[in-house]
PLY file of the C-alpha trace (Angstrom):
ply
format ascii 1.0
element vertex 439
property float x
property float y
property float z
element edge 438
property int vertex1
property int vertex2
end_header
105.77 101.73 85.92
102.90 103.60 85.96
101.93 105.91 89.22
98.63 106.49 88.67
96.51 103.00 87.05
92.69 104.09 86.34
89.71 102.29 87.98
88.90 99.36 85.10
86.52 99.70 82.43
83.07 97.86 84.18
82.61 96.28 80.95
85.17 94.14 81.06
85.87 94.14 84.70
85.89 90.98 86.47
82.52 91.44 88.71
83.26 88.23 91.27
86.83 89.36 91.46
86.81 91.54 94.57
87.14 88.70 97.18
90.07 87.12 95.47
91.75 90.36 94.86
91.57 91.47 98.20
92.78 87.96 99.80
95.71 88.21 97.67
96.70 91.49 98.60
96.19 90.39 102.54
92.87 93.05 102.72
90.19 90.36 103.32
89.47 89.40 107.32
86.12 88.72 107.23
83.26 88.24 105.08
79.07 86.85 105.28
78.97 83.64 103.66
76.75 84.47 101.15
79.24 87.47 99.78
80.24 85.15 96.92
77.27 84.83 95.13
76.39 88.07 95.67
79.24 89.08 93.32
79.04 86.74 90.90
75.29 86.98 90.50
75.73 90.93 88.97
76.85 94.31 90.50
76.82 94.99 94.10
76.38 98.43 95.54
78.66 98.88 98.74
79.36 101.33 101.29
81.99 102.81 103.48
81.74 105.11 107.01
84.25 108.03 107.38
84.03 110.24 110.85
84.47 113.96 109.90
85.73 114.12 113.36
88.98 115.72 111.84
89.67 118.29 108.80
91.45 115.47 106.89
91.72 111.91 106.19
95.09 110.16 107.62
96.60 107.45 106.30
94.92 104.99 108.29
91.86 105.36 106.38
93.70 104.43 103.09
92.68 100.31 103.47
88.71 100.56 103.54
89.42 103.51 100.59
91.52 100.89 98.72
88.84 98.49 99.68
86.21 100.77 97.91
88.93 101.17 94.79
89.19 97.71 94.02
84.80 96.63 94.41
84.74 99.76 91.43
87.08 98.49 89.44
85.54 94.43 89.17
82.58 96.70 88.01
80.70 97.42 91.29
79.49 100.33 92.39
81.28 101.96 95.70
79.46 104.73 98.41
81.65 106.93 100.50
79.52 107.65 103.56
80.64 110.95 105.20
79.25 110.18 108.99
78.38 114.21 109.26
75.09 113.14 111.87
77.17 110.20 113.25
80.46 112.61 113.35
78.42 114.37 115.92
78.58 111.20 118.59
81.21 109.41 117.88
81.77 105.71 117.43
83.17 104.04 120.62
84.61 101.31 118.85
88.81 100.60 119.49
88.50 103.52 122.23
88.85 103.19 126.02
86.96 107.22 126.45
84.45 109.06 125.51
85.12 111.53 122.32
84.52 115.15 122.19
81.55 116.33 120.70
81.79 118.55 118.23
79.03 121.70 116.66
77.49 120.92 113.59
79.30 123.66 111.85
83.19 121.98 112.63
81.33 118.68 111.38
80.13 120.15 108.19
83.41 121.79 107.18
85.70 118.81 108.22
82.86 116.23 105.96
83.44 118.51 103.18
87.13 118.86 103.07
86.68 114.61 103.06
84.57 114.47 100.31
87.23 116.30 98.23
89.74 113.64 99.61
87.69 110.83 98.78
86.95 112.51 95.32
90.76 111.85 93.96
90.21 108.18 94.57
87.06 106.71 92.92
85.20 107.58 89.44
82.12 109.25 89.35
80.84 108.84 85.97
79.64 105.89 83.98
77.70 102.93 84.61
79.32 101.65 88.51
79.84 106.04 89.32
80.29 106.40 92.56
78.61 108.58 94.82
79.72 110.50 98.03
76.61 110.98 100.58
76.22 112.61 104.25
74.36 110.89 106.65
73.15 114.55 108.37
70.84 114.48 105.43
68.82 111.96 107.28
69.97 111.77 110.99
69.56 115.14 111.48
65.83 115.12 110.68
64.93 112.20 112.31
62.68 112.68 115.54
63.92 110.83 118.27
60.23 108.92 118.61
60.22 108.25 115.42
64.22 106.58 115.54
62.91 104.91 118.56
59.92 103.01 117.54
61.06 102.28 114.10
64.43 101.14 115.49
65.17 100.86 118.49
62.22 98.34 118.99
64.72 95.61 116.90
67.76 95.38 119.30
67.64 94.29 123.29
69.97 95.87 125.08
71.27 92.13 125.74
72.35 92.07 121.67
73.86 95.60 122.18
75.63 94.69 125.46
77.07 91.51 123.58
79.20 93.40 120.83
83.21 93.97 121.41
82.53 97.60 120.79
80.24 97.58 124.10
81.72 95.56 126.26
85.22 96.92 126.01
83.75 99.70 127.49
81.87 98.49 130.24
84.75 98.76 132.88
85.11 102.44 132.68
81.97 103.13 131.30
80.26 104.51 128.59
77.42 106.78 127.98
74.14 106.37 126.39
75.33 108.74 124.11
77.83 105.88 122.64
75.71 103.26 123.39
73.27 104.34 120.98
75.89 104.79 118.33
75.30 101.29 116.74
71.88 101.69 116.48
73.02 105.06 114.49
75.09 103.03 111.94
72.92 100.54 111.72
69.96 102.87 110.72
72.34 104.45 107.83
73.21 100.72 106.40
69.34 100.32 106.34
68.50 104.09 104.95
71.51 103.49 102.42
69.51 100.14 101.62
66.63 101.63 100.86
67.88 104.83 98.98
70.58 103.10 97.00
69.78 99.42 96.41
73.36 99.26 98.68
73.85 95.24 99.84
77.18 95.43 101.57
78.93 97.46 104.08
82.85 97.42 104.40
85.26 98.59 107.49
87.71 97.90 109.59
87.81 94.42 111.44
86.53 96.19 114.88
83.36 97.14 112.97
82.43 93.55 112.69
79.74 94.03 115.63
78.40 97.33 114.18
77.69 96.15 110.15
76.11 92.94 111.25
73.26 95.05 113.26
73.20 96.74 110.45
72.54 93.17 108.67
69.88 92.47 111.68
67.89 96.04 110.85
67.70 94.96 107.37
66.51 91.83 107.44
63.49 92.42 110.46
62.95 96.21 108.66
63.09 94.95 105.10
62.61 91.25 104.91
66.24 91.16 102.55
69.65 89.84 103.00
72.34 92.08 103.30
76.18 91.51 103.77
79.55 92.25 105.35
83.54 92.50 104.90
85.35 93.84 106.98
89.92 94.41 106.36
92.74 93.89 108.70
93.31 96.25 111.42
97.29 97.30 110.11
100.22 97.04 112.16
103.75 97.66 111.66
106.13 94.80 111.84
107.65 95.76 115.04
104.19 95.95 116.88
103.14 99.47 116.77
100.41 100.97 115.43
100.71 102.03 111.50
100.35 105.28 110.46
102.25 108.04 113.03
104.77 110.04 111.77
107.97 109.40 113.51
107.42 111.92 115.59
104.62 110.26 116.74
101.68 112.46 114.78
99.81 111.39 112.53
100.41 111.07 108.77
97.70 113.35 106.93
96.05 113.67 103.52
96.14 116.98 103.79
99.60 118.66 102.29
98.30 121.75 105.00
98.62 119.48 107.81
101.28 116.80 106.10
103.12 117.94 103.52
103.98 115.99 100.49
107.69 115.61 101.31
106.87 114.12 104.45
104.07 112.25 103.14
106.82 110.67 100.80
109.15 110.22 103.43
106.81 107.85 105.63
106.30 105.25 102.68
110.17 105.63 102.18
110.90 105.01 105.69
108.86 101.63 105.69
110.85 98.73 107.02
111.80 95.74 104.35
110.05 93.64 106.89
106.80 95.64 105.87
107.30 97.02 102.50
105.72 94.10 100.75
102.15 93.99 102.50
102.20 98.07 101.99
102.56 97.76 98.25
99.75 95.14 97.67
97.44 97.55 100.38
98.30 101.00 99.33
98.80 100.52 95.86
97.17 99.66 92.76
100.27 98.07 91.59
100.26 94.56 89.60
100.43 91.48 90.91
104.22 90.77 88.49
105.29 94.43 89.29
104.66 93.83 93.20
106.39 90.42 93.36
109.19 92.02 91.35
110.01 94.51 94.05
109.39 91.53 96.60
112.45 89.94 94.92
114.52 93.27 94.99
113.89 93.30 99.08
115.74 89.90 99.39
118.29 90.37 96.90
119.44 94.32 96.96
117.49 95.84 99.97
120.33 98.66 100.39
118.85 100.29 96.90
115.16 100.51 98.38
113.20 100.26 95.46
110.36 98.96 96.94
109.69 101.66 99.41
110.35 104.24 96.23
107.96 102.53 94.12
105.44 102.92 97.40
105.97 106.47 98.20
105.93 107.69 94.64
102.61 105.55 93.79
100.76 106.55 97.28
102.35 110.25 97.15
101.03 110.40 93.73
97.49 109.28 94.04
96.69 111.50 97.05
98.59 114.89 96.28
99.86 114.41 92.15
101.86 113.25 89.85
104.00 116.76 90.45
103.70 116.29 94.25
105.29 113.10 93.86
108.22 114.06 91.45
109.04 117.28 93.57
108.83 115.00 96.68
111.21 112.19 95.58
113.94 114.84 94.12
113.93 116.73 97.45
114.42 113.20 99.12
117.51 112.45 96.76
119.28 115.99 97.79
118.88 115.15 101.52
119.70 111.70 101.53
120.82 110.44 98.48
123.47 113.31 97.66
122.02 114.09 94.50
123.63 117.10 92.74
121.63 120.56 93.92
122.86 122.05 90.64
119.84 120.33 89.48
117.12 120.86 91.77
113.88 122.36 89.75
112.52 125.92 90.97
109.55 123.92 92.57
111.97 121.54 94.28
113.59 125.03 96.13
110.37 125.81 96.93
109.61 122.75 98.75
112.95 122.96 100.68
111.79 126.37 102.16
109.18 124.63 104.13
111.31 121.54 105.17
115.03 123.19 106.34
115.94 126.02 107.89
115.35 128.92 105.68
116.81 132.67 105.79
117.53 135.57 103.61
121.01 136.49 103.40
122.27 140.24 104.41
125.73 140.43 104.60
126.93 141.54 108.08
127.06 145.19 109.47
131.16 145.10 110.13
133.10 143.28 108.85
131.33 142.07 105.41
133.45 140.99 102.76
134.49 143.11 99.26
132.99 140.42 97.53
130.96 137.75 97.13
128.86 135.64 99.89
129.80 135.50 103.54
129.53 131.61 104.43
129.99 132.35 107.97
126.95 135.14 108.32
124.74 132.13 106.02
125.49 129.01 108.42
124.48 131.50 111.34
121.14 132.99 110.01
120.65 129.17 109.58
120.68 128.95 112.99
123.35 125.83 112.07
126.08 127.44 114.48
124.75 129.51 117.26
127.43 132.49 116.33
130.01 133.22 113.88
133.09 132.50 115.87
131.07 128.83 115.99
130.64 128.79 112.57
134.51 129.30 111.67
135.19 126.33 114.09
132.92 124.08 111.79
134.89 125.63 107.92
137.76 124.93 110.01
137.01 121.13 110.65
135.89 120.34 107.11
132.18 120.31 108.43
130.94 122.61 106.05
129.11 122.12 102.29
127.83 124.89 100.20
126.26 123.58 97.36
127.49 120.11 97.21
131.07 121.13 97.67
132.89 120.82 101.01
134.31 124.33 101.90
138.04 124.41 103.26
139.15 126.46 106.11
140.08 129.95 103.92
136.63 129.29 102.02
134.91 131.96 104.05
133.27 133.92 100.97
131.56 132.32 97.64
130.92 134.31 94.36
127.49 134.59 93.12
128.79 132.28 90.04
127.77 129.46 92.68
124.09 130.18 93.14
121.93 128.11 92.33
118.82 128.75 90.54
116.70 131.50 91.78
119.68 132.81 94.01
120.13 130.16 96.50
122.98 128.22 98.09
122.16 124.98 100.19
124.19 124.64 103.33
125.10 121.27 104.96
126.99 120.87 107.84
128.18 117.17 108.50
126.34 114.52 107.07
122.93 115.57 107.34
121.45 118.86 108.65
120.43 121.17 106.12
119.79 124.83 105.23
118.73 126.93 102.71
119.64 130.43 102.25
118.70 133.15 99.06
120.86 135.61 98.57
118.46 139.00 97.34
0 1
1 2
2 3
3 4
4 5
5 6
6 7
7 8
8 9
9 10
10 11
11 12
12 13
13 14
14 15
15 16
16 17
17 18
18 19
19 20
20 21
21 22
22 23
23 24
24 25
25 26
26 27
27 28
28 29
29 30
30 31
31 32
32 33
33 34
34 35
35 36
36 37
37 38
38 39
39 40
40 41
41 42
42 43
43 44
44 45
45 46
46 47
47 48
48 49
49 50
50 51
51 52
52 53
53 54
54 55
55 56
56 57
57 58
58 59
59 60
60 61
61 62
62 63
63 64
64 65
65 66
66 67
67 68
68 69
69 70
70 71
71 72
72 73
73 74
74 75
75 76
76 77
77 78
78 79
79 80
80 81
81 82
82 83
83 84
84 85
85 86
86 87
87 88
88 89
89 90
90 91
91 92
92 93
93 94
94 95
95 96
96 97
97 98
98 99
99 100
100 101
101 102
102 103
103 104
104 105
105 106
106 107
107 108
108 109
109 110
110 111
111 112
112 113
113 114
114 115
115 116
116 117
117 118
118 119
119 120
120 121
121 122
122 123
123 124
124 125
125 126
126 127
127 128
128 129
129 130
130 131
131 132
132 133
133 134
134 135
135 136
136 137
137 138
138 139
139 140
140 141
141 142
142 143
143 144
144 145
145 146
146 147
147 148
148 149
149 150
150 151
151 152
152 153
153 154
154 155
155 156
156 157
157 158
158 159
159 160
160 161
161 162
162 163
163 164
164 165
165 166
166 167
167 168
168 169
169 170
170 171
171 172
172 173
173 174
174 175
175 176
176 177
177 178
178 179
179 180
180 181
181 182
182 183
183 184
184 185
185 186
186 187
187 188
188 189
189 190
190 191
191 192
192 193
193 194
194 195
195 196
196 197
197 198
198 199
199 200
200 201
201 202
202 203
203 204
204 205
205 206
206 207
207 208
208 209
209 210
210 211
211 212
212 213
213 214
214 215
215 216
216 217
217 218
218 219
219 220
220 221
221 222
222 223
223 224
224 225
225 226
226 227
227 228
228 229
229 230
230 231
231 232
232 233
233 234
234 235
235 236
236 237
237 238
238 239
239 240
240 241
241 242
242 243
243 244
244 245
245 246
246 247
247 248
248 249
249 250
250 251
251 252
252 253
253 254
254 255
255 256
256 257
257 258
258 259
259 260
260 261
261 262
262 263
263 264
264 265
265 266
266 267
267 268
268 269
269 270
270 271
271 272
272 273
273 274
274 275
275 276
276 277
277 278
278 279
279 280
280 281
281 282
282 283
283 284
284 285
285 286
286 287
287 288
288 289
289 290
290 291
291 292
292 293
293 294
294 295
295 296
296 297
297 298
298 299
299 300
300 301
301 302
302 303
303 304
304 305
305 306
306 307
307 308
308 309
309 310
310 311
311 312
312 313
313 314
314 315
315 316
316 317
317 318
318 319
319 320
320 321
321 322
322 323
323 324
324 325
325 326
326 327
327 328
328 329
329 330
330 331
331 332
332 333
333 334
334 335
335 336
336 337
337 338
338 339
339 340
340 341
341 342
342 343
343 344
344 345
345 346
346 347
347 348
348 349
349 350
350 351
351 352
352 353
353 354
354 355
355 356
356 357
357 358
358 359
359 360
360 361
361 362
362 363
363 364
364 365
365 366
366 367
367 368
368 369
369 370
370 371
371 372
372 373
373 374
374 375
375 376
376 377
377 378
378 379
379 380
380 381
381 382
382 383
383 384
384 385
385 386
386 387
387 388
388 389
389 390
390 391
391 392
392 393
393 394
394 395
395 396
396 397
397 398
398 399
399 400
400 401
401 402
402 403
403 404
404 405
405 406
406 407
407 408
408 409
409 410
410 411
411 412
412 413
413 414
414 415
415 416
416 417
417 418
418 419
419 420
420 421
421 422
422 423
423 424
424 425
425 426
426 427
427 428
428 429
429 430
430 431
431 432
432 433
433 434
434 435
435 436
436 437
437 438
């Protein structure tokens, strides 16, 4: 099963395929009738908003990056729209308060480290290349008279006042600084019209109200049709909202701010109840190899293929192929009981970052002839808060060094037990984990 499946060849792509992929896969919640035609009458130019309001992506911008995947690979031609002018308001849809503004400077750094995100995912050569633009290049050198009588004079504040995005915010409030951000997007769908041929706009489901005045602009600016899709706002199967960490943070593209061990463990931690709809979104899987795993979550859940096949696939598109690998055999030592004997030199160096780590000195009185003091490792660990502690737990059985369960007179280890690159792994019961090197 291959992790990594390469945008297809426009030539023989299937151009009037997006819609039907997408509805199979559970992407598609709305669409402009005409959309149809549009596809199968030749290639289609689309477009998709990300707010540079962070360093980093998150995984719940993976579905309208999918979205873009599969319109390249039926042979159309996808724009990633880096909202560096629009970053600068902030879109009030799906929010109950007003966002922080950020400088220009945070806005340009945090759109740049996005366009390298969004660079792993799409193609940018040949005949449907895509193309990664900034929407500072024209916002920011717009005059405000000029935005004003060119388009302001389309919308009444009666159309504005009608959209979700608006009036979900009328309660508490929101400032003409917000207000105006639909105008913003629509002037981008219009300027991206103009400088790119680009027909469609994509997003989220809550950015139904904000895409169609970008339809409106067109059509009273331009005199042309335009159209809009919009994808499922994701939940889990339990209610909550996808894509936190179980701690509660969220789940980055970054390996800085997530790393790719944890990355991997998110997709493996996906319930059976969700696993399905998170291969067909997150992956470009087939249709036989996705039913497949289907079939193994109602016959042999217990072996969790499905959420492997998901967290290598996703792990290996965003980080690598490497990431992915490293990821999934540090996942096997800590819950899987795979044999640390084996563990590659990059796999140890993954484990520094996610257990307790310490270099081993042996102890100033008291250190043994020879070999490894196991009770001075487990406390550097910080696993037992002193050494009498510490003897309690070799004492019980609760103990592992390597793999092997230590007895009660296994105080000291030779060096012959090291593992590669002079380390021994430390478990105490079932699941807590340390790492020590031994100098």
């Amino acid at each position: 099963m291959s992790a990594i499946t390469t945008p297809a060849d426009s030539a023989s792509a299937d151009i009037a395929a997006p819609l039907a992929e997408l509805a199979w896969r559970e992407l598609l919640s709305q669409h402009t009738e005409g959309l149809p035609a549009a596809f199968a009458a030749g290639q289609v130019t689309a477009y998709v908003g990300f707010d540079p309001t962070a360093s980093s992506l998150h995984v719940g911008n993976l579905i309208p990056i999918m979205g873009l995947v599969h319109l390249q690979r039926a042979g159309h031609r996808p724009i990633a729209l880096v909202g560096g002018g629009t970053g600068m308001i902030g879109d009030p849809s799906g929010r109950s308060s007003e966002r922080n503004l950020q400088d220009l400077e945070t806005i340009g750094a945090n759109a740049e480290a996005i366009r390298l995100q969004l660079a792993k995912f799409l193609e940018f050569e040949g005949p449907n290349a895509a193309k990664l633009v900034n929407n500072a290049d024209w916002l920011c050198t717009i005059s405000l008279i000029e935005f004003l009588r060119d388009t302001g004079k389309h919308f009444s504040v009666n159309y504005m006042m009608a959209k979700d995005s608006v009036k979900s915010r009328l309660e508490n409030g929101i400032s003409y600084t917000e207000f105006t951000y639909m105008l913003l997007q629509a002037f981008d769908y219009l300027e991206l019209h103009r400088r790119e041929g680009v027909t469609l706009q994509m997003g989220g489901s809550d950015q139904w109200g904000n895409i169609t005045a970008g339809l409106e602009l067109i059509r009273k600016a331009q005199g042309s049709e335009a159209h809009a899709l919009t994808f499922p706002l994701i939940t889990n199967a339990d209610g909550t909202k996808f894509g936190k960490s179980t701690g509660g943070g969220s789940v980055w593209l970054d390996p800085q701010r997530t790393s790719p061990y944890r990355f991997f463990q998110f997709w493996m931690g996906a319930d059976d109840r969700d696993v399905s709809r998170y291969l067909r979104f997150y992956t470009l899987l087939s249709r036989e190899e996705i039913e497949a795993l289907d079939e193994s979550v109602r016959t042999d859940a217990g072996k969790r293929a499905a959420q492997r096949a998901l967290a290598f696939d996703v792990t290996a598109r965003v980080h690598s192929v490497e990431s992915a690998r490293v990821a999934q055999e540090v996942s096997a030592l800590l819950f899987e009981k795979a044999d640390p004997q084996g563990l590659s030199d990059a796999a140890l160096s993954a484990l520094r970052s996610e257990i307790p780590f310490a270099e081993y000195a042996p102890p100033a009185e008291g250190a043994p002839a020879e070999g490894i003091d196991v009770l001075e490792c487990v406390t550097r660990l910080g696993i037992a808060a002193s050494r009498g502690a510490a003897k309690r737990l070799l004492e019980q059985g609760g103990i592992s060094v390597n793999g092997t369960k230590l007895g009660a007179a296994d105080k000291v280890v030779g060096e012959d037990r090291l593992l590669r690159g002079r380390h021994l792994l430390i478990k105490k019961g079932q699941r807590e984990f340390g790492l020590v090197h031994v100098p």
